[in-house]
Backbone as CSV, one residue per row, in Angstrom:
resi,resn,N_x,N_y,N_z,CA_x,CA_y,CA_z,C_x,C_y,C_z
1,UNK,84.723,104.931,124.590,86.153,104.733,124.760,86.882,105.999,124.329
2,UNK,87.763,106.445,124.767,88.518,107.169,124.173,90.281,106.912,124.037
3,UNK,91.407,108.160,123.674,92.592,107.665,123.049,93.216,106.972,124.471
4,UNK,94.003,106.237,123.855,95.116,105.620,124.890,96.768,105.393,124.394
5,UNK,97.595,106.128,125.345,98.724,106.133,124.967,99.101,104.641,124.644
6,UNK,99.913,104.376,123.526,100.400,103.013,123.780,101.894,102.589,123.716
7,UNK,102.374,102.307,123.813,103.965,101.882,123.994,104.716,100.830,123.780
8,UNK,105.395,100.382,122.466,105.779,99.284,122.584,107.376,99.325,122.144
9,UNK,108.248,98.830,122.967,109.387,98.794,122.365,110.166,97.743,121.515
10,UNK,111.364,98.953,120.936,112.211,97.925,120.265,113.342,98.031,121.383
11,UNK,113.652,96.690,121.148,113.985,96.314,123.087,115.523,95.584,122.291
12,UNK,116.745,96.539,123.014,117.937,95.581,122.969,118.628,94.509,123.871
13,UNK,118.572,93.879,123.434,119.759,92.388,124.003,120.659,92.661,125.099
14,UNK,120.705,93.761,125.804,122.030,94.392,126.738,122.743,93.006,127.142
15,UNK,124.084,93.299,127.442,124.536,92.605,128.811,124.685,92.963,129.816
16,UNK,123.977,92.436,130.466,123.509,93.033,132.137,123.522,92.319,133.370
17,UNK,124.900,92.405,133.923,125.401,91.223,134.535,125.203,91.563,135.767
18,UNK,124.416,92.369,136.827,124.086,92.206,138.199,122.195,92.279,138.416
19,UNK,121.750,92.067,139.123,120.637,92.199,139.555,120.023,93.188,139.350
20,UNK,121.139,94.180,140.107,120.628,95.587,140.472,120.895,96.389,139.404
21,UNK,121.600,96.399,138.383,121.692,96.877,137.094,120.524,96.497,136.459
22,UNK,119.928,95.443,136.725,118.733,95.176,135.701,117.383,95.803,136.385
23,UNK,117.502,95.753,137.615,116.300,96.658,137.743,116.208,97.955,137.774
24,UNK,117.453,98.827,137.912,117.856,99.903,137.178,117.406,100.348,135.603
25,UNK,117.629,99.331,134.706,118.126,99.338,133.945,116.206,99.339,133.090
26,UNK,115.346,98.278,134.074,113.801,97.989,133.447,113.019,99.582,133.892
27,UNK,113.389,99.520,135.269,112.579,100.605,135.869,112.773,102.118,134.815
28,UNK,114.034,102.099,134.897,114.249,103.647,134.032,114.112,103.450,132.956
29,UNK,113.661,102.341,132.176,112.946,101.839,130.287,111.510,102.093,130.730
30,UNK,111.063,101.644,131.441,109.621,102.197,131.550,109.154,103.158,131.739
31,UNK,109.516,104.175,133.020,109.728,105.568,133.120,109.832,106.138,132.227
32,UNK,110.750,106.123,131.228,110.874,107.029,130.141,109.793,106.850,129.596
33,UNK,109.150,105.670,129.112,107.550,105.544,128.762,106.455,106.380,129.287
34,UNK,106.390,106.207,130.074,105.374,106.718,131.361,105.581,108.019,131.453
35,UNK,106.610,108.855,131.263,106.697,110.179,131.084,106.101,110.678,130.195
36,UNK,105.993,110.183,128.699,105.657,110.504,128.041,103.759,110.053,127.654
37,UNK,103.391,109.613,128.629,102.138,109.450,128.786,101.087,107.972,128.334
38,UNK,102.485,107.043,128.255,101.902,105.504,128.296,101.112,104.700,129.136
39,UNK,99.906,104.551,128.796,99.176,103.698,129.520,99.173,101.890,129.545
40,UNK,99.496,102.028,128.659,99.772,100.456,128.209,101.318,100.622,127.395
41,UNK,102.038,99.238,127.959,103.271,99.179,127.707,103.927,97.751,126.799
42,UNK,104.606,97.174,126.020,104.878,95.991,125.520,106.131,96.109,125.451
43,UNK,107.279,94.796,125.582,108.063,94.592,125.636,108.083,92.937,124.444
44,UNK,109.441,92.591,124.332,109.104,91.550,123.099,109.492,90.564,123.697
45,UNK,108.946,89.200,122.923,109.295,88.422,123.217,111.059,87.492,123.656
46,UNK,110.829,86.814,124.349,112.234,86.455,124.604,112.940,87.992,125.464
47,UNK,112.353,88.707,125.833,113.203,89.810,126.636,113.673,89.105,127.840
48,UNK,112.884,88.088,128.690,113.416,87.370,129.713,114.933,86.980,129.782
49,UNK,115.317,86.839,128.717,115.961,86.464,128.153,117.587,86.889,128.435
50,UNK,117.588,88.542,129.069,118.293,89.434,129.280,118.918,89.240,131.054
51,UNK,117.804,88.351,131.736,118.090,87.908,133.115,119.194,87.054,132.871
52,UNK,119.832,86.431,131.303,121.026,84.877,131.832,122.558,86.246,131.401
53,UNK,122.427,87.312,131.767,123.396,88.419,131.415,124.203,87.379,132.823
54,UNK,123.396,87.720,133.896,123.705,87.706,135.446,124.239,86.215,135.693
55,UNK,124.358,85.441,134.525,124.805,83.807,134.657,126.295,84.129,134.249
56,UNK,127.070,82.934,135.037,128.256,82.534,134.283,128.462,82.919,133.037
57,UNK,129.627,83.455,132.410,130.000,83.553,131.020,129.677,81.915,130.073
58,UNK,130.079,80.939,131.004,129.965,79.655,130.776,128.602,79.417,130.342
59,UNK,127.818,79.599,131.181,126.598,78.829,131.369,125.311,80.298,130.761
60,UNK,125.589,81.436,130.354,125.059,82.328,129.575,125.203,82.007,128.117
61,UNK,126.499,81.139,127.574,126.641,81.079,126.395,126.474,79.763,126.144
62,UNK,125.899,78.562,126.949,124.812,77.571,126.268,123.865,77.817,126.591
63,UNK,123.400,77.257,125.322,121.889,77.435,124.853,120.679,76.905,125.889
64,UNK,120.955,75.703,126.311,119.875,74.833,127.177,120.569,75.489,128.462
65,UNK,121.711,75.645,129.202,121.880,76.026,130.174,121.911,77.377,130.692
66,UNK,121.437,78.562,129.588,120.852,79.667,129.857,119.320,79.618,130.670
67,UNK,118.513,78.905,130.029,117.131,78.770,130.219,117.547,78.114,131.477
68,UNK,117.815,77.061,131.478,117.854,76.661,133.335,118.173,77.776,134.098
69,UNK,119.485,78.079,133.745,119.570,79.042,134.548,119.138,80.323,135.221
70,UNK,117.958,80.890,134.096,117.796,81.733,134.713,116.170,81.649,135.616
71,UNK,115.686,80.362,135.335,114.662,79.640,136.428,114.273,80.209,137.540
72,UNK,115.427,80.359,138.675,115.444,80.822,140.415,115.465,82.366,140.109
73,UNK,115.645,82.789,139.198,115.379,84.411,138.933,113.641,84.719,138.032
74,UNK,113.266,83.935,137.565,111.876,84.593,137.353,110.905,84.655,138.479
75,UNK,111.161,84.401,139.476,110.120,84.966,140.625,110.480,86.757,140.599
76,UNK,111.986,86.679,141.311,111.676,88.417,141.554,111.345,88.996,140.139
77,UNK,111.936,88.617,139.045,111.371,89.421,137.646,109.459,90.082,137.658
78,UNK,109.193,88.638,138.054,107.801,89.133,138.098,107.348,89.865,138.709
79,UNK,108.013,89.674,140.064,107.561,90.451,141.345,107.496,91.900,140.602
80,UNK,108.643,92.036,140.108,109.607,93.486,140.106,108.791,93.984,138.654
81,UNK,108.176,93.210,137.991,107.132,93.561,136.856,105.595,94.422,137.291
82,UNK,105.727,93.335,138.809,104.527,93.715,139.053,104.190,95.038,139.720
83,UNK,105.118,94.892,140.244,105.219,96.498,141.332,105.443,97.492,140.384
84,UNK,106.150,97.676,139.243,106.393,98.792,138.172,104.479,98.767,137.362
85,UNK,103.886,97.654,137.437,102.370,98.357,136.965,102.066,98.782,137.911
86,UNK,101.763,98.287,139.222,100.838,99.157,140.308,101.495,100.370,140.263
87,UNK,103.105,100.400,140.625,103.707,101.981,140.641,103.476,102.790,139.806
88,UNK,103.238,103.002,138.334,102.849,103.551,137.715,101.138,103.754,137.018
89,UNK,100.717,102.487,137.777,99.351,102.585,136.784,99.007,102.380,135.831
90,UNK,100.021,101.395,135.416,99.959,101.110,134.143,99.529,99.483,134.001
91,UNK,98.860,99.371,131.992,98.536,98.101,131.392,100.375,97.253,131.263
92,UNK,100.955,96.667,131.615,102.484,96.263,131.121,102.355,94.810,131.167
93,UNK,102.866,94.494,129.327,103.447,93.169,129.066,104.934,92.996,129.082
94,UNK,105.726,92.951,129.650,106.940,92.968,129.932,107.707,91.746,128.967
95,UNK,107.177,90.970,128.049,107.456,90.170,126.729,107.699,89.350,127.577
96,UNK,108.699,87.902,126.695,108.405,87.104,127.549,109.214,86.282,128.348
97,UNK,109.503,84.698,128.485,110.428,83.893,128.998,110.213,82.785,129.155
98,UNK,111.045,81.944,128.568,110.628,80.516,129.242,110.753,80.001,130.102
99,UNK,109.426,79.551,130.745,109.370,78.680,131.499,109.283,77.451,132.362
100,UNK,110.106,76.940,133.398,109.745,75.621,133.226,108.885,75.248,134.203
101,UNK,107.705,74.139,133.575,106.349,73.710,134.379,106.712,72.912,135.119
102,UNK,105.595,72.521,136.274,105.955,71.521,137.414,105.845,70.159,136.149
103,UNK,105.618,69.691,134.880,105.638,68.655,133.988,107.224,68.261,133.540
104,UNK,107.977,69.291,133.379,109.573,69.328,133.574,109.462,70.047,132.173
105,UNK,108.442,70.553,131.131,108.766,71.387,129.980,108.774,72.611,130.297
106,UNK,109.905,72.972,129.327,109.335,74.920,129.064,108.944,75.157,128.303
107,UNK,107.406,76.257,128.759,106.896,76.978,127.879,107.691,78.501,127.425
108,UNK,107.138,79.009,126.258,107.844,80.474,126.014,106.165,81.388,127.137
109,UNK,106.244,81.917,127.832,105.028,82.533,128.711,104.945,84.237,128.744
110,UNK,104.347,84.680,128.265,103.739,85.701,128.590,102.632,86.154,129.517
111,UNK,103.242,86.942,130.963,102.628,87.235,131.374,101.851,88.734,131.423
112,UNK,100.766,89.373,131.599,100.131,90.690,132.070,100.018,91.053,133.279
113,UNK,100.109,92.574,133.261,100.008,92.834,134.413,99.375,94.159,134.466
114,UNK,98.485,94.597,135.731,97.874,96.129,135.439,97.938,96.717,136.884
115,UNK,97.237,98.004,136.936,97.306,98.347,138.236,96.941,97.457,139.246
116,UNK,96.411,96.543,139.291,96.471,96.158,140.509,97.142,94.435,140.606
117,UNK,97.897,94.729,139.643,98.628,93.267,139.953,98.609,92.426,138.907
118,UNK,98.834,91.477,138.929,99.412,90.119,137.761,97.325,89.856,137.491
119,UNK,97.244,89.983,136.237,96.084,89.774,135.037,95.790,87.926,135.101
120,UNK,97.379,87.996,134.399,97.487,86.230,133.967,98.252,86.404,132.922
121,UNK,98.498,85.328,132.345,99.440,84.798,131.309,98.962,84.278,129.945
122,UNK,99.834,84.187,129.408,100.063,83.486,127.782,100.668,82.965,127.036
123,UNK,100.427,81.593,126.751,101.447,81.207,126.466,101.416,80.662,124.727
124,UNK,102.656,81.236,124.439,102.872,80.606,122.595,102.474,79.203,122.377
125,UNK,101.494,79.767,121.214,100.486,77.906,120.991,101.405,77.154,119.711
126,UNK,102.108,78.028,119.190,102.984,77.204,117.928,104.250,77.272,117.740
127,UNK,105.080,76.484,118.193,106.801,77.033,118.109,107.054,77.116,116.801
128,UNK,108.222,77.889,116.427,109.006,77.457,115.303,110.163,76.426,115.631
129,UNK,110.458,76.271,114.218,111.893,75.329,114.409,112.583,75.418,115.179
130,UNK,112.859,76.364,115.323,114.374,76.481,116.485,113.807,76.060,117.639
131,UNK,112.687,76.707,118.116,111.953,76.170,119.736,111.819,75.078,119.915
132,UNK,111.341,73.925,118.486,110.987,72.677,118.588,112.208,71.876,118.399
133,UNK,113.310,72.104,117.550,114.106,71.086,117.393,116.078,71.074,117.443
134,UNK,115.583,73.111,118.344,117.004,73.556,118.685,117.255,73.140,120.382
135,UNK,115.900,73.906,120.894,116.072,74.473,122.292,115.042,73.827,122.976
136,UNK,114.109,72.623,122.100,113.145,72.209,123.365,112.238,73.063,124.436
137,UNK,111.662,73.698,123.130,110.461,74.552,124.166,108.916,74.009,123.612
138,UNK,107.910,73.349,124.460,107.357,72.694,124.448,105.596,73.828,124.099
139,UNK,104.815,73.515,122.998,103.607,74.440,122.927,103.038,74.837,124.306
140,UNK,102.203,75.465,124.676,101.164,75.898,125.394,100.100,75.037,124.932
141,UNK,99.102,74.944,126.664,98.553,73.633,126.356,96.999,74.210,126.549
142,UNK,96.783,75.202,127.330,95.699,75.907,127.526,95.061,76.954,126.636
143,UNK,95.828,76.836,125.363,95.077,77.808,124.351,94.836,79.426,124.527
144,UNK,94.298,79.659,123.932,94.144,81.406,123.721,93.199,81.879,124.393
145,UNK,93.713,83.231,125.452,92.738,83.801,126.615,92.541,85.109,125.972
146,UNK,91.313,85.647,126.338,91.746,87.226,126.238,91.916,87.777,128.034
147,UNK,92.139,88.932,128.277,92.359,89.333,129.568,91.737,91.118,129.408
148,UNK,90.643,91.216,130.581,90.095,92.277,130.783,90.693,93.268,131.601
149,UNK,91.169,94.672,131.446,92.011,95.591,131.958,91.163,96.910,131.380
150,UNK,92.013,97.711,132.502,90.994,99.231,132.264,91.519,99.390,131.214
151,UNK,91.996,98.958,130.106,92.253,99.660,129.019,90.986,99.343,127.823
152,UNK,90.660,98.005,128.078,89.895,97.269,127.280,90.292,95.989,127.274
153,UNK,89.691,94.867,126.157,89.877,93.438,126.280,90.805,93.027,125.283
154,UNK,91.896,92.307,126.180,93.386,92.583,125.469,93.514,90.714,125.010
155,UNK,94.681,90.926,124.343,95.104,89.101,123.713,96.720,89.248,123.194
156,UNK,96.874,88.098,123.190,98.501,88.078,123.105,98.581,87.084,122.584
157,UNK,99.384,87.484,121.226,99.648,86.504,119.804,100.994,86.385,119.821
158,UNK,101.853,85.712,120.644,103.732,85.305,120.601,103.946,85.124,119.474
159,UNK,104.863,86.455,118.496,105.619,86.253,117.438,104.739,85.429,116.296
160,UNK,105.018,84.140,116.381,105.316,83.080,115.181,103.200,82.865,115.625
161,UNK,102.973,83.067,116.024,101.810,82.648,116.670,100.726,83.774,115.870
162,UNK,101.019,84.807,115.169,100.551,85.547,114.316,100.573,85.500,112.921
163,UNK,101.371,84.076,112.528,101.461,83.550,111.228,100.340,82.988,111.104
164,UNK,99.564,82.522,111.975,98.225,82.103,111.519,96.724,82.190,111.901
165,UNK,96.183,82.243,110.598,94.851,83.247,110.880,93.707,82.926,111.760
166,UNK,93.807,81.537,112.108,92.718,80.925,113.025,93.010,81.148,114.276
167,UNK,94.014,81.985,115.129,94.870,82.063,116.203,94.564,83.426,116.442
168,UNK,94.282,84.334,115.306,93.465,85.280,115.291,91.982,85.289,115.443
169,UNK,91.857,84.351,114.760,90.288,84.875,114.653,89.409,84.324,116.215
170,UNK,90.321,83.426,116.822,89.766,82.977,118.285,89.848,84.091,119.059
171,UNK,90.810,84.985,119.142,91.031,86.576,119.787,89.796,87.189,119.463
172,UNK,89.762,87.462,118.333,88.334,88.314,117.393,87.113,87.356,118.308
173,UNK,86.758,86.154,117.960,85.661,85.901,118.722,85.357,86.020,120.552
174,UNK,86.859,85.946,121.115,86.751,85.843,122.239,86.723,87.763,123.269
175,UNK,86.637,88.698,121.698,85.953,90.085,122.138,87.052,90.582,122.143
176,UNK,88.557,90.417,121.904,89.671,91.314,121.778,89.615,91.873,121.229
177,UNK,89.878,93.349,121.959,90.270,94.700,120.962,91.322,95.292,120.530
178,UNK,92.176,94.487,121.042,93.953,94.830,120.730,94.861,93.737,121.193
179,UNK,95.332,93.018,120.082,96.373,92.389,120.611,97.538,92.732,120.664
180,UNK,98.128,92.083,121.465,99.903,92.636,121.756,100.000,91.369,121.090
181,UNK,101.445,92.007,120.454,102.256,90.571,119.640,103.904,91.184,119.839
182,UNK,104.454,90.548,121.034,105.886,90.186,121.645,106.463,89.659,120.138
183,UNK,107.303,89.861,119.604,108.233,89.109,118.795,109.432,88.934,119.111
184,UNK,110.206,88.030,118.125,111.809,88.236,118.415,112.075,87.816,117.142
185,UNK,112.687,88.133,116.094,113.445,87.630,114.788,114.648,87.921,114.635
186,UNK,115.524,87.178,114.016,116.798,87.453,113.683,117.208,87.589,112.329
187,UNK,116.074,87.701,111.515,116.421,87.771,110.131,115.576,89.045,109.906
188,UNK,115.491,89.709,108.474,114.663,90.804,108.005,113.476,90.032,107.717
189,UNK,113.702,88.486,106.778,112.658,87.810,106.263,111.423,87.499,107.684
190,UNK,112.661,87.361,108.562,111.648,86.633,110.123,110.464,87.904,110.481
191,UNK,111.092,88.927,110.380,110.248,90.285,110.803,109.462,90.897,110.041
192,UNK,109.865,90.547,108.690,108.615,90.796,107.302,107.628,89.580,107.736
193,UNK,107.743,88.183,107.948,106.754,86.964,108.620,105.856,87.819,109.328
194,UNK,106.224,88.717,110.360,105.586,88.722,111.611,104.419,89.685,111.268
195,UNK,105.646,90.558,110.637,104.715,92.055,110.342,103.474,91.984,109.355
196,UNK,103.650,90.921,108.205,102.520,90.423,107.014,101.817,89.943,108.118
197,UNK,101.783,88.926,109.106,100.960,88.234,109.981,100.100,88.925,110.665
198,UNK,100.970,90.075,111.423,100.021,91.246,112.057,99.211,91.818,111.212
199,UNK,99.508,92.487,110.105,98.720,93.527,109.548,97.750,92.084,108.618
200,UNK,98.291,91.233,108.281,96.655,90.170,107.736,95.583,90.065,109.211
201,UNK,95.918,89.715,110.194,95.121,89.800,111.347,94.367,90.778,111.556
202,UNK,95.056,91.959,111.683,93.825,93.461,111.485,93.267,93.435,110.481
203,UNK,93.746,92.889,109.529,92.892,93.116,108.237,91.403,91.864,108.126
204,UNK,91.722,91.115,108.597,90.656,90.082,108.983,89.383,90.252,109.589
205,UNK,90.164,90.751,110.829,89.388,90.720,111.867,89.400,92.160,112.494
206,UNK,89.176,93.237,111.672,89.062,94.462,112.093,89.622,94.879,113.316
207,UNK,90.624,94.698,113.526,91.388,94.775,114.667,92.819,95.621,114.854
208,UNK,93.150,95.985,115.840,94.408,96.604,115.962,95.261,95.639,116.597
209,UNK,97.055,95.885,116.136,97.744,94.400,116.660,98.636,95.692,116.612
210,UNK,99.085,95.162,117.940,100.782,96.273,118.626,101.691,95.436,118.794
211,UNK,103.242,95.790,118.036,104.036,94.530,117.985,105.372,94.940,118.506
212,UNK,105.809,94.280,119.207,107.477,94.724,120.261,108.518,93.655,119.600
213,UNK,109.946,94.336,119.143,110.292,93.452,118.460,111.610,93.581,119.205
214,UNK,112.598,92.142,119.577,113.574,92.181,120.082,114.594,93.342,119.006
215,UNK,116.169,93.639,119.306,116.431,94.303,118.545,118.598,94.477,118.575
216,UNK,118.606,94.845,117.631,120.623,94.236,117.719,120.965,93.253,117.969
217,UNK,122.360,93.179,118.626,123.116,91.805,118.516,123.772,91.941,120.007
218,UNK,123.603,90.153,120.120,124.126,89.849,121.853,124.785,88.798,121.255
219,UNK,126.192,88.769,120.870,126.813,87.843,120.884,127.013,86.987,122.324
220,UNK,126.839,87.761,123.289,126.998,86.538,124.446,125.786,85.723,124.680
221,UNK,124.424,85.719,123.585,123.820,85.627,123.998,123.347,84.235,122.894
222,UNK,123.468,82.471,122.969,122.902,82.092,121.656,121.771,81.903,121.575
223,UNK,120.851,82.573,122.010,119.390,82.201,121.521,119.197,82.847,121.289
224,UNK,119.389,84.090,121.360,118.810,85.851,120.553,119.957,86.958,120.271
225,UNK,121.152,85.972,119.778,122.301,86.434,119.433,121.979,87.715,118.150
226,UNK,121.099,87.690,117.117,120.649,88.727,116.255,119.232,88.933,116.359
227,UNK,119.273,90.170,116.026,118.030,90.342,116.329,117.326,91.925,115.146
228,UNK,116.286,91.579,114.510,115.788,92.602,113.641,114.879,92.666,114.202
229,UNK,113.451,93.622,113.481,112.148,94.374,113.361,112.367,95.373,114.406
230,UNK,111.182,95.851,113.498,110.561,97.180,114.333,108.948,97.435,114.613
231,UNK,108.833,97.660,115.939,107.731,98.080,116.542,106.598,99.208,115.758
232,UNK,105.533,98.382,116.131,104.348,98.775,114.848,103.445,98.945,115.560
233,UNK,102.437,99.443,115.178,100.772,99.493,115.592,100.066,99.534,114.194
234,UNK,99.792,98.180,113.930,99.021,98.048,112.402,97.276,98.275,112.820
235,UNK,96.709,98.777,111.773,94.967,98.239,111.922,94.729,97.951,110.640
236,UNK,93.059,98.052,110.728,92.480,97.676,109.292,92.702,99.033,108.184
237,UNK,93.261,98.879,106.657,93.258,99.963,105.741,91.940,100.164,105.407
238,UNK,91.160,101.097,106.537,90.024,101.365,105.810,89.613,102.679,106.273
239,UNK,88.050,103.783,106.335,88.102,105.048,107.038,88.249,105.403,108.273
240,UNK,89.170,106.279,108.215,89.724,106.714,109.200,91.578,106.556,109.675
241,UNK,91.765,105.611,108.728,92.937,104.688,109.152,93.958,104.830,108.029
242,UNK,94.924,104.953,108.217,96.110,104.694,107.280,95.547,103.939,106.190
243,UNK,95.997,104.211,104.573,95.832,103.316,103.879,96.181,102.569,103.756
244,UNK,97.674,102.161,104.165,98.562,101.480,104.740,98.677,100.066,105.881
245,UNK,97.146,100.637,106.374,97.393,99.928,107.259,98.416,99.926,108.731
246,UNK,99.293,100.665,108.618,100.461,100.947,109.306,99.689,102.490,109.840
247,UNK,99.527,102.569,111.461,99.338,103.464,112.532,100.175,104.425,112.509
248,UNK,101.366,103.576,112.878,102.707,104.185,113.499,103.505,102.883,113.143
249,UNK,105.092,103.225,113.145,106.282,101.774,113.040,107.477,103.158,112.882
250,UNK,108.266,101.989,113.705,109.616,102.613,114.117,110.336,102.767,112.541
251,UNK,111.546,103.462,112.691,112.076,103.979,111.884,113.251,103.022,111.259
252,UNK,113.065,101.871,111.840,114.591,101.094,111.155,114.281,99.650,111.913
253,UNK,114.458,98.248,110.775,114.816,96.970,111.478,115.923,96.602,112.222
254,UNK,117.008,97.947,112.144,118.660,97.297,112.705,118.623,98.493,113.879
255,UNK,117.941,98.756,114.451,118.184,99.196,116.157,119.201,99.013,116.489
256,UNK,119.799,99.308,117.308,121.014,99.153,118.297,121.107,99.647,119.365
257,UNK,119.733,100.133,119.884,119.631,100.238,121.215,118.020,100.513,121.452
258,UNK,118.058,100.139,122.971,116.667,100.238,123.060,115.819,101.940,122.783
259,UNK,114.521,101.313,122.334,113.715,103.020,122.464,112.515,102.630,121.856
260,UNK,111.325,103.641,122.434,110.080,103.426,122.140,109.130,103.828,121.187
261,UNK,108.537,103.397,121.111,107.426,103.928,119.361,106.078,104.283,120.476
262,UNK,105.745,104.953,120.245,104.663,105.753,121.397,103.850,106.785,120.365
263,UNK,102.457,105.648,120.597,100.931,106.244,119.845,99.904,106.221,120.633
264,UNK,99.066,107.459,120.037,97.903,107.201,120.397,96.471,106.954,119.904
265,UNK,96.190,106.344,120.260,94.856,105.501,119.371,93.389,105.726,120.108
266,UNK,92.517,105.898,119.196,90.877,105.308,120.013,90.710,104.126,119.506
267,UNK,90.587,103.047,120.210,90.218,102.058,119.552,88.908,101.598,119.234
268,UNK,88.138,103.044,120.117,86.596,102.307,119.470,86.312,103.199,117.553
269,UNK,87.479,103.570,117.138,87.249,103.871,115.830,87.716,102.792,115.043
270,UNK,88.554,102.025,115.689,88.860,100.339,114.897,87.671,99.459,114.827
271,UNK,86.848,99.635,116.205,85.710,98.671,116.388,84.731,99.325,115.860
272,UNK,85.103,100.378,115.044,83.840,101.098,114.214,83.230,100.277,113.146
273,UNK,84.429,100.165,112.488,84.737,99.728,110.948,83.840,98.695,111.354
274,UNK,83.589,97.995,112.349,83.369,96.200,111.965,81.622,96.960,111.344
275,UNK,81.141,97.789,111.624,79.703,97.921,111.677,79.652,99.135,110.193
276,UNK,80.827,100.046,110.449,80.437,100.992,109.262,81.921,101.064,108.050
277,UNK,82.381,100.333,107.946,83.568,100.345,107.674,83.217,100.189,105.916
278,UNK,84.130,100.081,104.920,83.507,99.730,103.526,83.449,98.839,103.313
279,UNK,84.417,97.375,104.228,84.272,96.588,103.983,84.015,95.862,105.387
280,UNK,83.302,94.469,105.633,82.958,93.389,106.759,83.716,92.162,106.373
281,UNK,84.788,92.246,106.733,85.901,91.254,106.505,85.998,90.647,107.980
282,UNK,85.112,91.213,109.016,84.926,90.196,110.310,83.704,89.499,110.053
283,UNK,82.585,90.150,109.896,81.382,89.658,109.246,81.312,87.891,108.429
284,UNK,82.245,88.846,107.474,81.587,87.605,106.719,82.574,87.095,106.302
285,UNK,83.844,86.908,107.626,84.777,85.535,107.488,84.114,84.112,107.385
286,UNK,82.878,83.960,107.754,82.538,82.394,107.614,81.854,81.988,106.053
287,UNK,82.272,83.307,105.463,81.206,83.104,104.302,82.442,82.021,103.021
288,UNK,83.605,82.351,103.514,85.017,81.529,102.844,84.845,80.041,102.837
289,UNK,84.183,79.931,103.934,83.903,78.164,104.174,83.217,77.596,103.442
290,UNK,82.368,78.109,102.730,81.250,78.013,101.699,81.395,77.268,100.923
291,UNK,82.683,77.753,100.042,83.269,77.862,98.758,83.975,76.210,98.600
């Protein structure tokens, strides 16, 4: 294996009230990526989110009638996701959106996409509060995939879905070498959650976790009206690696506009550690059960 650019942004809330402004607006966010030599790209969770700009003032600023609304618009999104990987050649998680199933729930869904088209999807296996008892967004029912791309064998941990370690360690067994983790928080505490979650996950499971974090404030917006963190690439603190743990991470939780954190990594020096590392904290995770 060798390095691979990686790219994940801290992604702002715009209001972006025509079509054609928004694909303006994605195409030339990625580009600027891609110039700078990104092969793989992440966007955060809830970015879908930025399609209910193009709704009624009315019907953008409720909560349940955002998500309907912006329904008849996630086809071209995807489309228009998909054609920006083939066009460029690129690995791109474009974060995420809810969706609603032919069952009548919405999931929060993450889809992939690579050069040659739509990978597949992912969907968040654990809501938080607000999903479960604000906004009615219903778990994912198909559990945790990994997805094979020329980059390597990828996995996708939604935000809150990196708070826990068994959600990881199914990634780790199922051969992932990097997960993307989409977030969205609106507190500092929500984005310290995410970020302890990520970097315990690499630390577990000898792994690298790349994290895209929504970012500022959309008052027109109430489901991701605030928004903190910053975009990271954590691994394991061991040789070769930050002591830290911390790769790379953006420079501030209060963003106010979009922009990218852009590293480059080998990741077969992450998948070193599992074999020569000082410590086998993938190894001999089953040895805890013991006790």
């Amino acid at each position: 294996m060798t390095k691979i650019t990686l790219a994940s942004c801290q992604y702002k809330i715009d209001l972006i009230e025509t079509w054609e402004d928004y694909v303006l607006h994605l195409t030339d966010l990625v580009r600027a990526a891609v110039d700078k030599g990104a092969k793989l790209l992440l966007l955060p969770e809830y970015s879908g989110l930025v399609l209910a700009g193009q709704l009624a003032p009315q019907v953008r600023s409720d909560l349940h009638g955002s998500i309907a609304g912006i329904q008849p618009m996630i086809p071209a999104w995807l489309d228009l996701c998909e054609d920006i990987a083939r066009t460029h050649g690129i690995v791109f998680q474009p974060g995420t959106a809810p969706m609603r199933d032919p069952d009548g729930n919405y999931r929060n869904r993450a889809w992939l996409f690579g050069p040659d088209g739509l990978i597949g999807h992912q969907d968040k296996v654990i809501m938080t509060r607000f999903e479960r008892e604000q906004w009615g967004i219903a778990a994912g029912e198909d559990g945790l995939r990994s997805f094979e791309t020329p980059l390597g064998t990828l996995g996708i941990l939604i935000c809150y879905d990196n708070e826990f370690p068994m959600l990881g360690r199914k990634l780790a067994d199922l051969g992932v070498e990097l997960i993307l983790a989409p977030s969205c928080t609106d507190t500092l505490a929500g984005a310290y959650r995410v970020r302890i979650g990520a970097q315990a996950r690499a630390l577990e499971n000898q792994i690298a976790v790349l994290v895209s974090p929504t970012a500022g404030n959309a008052p027109w917006s109430p489901a991701v009206d605030e928004n903190r963190g910053r975009a990271a690439l954590y691994v394991p603190p061991d040789y070769g690696m930050p002591p830290s743990g911390v790769f790379a991470e953006s420079e501030s939780d209060d963003a106010d506009e979009s922009g990218w954190l852009i590293t480059e990594i080998d990741l077969a020096d992450v998948l070193r550690l599992r074999s020569e590392g000082q410590v086998a904290t993938r190894r001999d995770w089953p040895e805890q059960f013991t006790v």
